[in-house]
N, C-alpha and C positions, 0 to 999 in steps of 0.2 A: 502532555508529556513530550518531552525531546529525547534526541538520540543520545544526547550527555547524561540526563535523567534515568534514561532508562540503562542506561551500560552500570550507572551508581549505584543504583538499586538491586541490580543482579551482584553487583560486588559484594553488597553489604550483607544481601543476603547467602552468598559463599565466601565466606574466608578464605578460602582455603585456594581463591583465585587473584591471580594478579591483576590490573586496570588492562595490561593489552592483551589477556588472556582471554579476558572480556569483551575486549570490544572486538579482537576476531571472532567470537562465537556472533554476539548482533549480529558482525557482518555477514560470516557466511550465512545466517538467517535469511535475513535481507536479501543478500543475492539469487538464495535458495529461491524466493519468494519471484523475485524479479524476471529473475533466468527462467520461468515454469510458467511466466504470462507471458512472457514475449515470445516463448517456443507455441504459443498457444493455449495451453494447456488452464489447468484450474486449481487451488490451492483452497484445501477447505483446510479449517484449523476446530477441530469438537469443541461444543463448547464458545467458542467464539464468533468464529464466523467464519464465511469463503470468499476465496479474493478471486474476479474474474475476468476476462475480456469483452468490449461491448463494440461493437462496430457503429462506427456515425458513419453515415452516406453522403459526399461530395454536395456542396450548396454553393448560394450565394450569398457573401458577407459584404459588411462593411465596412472604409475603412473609416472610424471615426469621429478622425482629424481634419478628410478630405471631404467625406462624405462620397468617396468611388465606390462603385463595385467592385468585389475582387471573388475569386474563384474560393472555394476551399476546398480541399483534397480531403478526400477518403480517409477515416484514420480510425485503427483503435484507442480504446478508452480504455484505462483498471475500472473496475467496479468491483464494489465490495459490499456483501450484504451479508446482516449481523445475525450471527445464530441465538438462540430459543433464550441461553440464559442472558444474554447482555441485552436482548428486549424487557424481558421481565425485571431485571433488576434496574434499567434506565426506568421502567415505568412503577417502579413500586409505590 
């Protein structure tokens, strides 16, 4: 599903909401979501799952094209792991 799909959907399922009534709700969603990993922090949703930060530690990569070595920096990741009911219902 897309972020056009998904704003569709919420439409359809309230009348009683206009298209950009909707898609500022996704948004704030979304940034809700965004803004709460990048401060750090951690985003569990019941039911669904928890969105969260993972740290990768500085390497050495490659590039490619060249085949150089190049440095990598330090960087967070999102990670996201699915709660109890979207494992059981993916594995029914």
């Amino acid at each position: 599903m897309i972020r056009s799909e998904l704003v569709k959907l919420v439409e359809d399922e309230n009348p009683g909401l206009k298209n950009d009534e909707v898609e500022k709700i996704v948004d704030v969603f979304f940034n809700q979501i965004t803004q709460k990993l990048a401060d750090g922090g951690r985003v569990e949703l019941r039911g669904f799952g928890a969105f969260s930060t993972r740290q990768r530690e500085a390497r050495k990569g490659r590039n490619p094209r060249t085949g150089e070595s190049v440095d990598v920096p330090a960087k967070s990741v999102p990670h996201f792991k699915p709660g109890k009911e979207i494992r059981e219902k993916l594995n029914d």
